[in-house]
C-alpha positions in Angstrom: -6.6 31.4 -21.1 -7.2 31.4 -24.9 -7.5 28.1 -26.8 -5.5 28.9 -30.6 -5.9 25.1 -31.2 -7.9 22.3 -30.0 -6.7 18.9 -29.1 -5.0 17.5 -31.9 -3.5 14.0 -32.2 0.7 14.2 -33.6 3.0 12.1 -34.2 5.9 12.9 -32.1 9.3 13.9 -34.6 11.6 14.3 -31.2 11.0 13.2 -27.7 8.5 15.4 -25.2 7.3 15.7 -22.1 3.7 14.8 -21.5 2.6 18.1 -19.2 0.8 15.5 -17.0 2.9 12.8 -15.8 6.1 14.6 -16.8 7.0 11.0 -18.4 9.1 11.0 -22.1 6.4 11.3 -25.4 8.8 8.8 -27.5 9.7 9.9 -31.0 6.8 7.9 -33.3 4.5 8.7 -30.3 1.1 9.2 -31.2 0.2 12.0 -28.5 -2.3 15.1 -28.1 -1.5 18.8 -28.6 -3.0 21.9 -27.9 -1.8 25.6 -28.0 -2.8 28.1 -26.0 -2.4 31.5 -24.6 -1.9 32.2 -20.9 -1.2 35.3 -19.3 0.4 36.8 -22.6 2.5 33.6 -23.5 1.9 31.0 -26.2 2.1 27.7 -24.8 2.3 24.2 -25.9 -0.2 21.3 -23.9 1.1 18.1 -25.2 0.0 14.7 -23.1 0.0 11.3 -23.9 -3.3 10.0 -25.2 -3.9 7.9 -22.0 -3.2 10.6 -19.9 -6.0 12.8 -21.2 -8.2 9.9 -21.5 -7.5 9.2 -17.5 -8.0 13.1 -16.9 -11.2 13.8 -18.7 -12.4 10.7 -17.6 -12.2 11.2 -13.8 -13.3 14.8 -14.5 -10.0 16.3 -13.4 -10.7 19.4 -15.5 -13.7 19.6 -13.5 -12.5 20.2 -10.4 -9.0 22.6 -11.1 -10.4 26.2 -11.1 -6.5 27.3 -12.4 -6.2 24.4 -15.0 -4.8 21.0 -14.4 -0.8 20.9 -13.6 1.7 17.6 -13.2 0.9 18.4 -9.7 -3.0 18.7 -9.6 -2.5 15.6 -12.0 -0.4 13.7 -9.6 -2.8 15.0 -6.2 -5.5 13.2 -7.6 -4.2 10.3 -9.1 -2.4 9.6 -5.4 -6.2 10.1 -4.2 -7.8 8.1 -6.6 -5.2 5.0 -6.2 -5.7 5.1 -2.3 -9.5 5.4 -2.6 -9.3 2.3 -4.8 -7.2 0.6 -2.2 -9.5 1.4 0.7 -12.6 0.6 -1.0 -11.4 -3.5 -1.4 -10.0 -3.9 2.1 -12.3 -6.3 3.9 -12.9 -3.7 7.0 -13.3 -0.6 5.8 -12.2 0.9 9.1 -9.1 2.9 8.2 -7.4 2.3 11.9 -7.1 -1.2 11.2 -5.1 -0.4 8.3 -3.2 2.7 9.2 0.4 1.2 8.6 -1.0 0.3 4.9 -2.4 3.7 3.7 0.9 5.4 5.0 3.2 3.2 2.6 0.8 3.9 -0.3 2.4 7.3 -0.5 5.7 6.0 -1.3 4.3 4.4 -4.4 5.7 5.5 -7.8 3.0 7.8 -9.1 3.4 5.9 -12.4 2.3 2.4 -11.0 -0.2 4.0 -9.3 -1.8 6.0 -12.7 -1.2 2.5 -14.5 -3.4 1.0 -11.4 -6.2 3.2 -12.0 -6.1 3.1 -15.5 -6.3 -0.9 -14.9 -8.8 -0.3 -12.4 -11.1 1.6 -14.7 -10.6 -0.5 -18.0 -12.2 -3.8 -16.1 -15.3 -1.5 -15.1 -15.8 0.5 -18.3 -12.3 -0.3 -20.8 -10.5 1.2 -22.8 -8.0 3.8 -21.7 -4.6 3.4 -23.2 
């Protein structure tokens, strides 16, 4: 993969998809956009500005050998969210709360990315 241009922020003159959460970039939208070149094509990255703050700061780059996807994106936000959750039950035994972890998988991946994002702001702000 060949960067052609870095990160740049634009103003958004139709509505977009954010290559992250898959959630619209509203026209006005202040968002981030890099080209690139992948396997002979020219494509366009565009993410909201949260969503790349969220991603570089929990290192997500870091860890996707292939580049980060909507579904790498969503893997470790799902992870993240339910390690947050663990981490503040009293007993940190996980058979005591079995039933609990199981219906955190039916959580709306956007509440949960808006969790962590709240999560993180009260330990180091500002994201978003």
């Amino acid at each position: 993969m060949t960067t052609l241009s870095s990160k740049v922020e634009t103003k958004a003159q139709k509505e977009h998809r954010c290559s992250l959460c898959m959630d619209k970039i509203k026209v006005n939208e202040v968002y981030l956009k890099t080209v690139f070149i992948f396997e002979g094509d020219i494509c366009n990255w565009k993410t909201h500005k949260h969503c790349e703050t969220l991603a570089v700061r929990l290192k997500m780059y870091e860890d996707c050998e292939d580049g980060l996807g909507c579904d790498e994106f969503f893997e470790y936000i799902s992870h993240k969210h339910q390690d947050i959750l663990i981490a503040q039950l009293p007993n940190r035994e996980s058979n005591d709360y079995g039933d609990i972890i199981k219906q955190l998988r039916y959580v709306p991946i956007r509440d949960k990315m808006w969790f962590v994002i709240r999560f993180l702001n009260r330990a180091e702000p500002k994201i978003g």
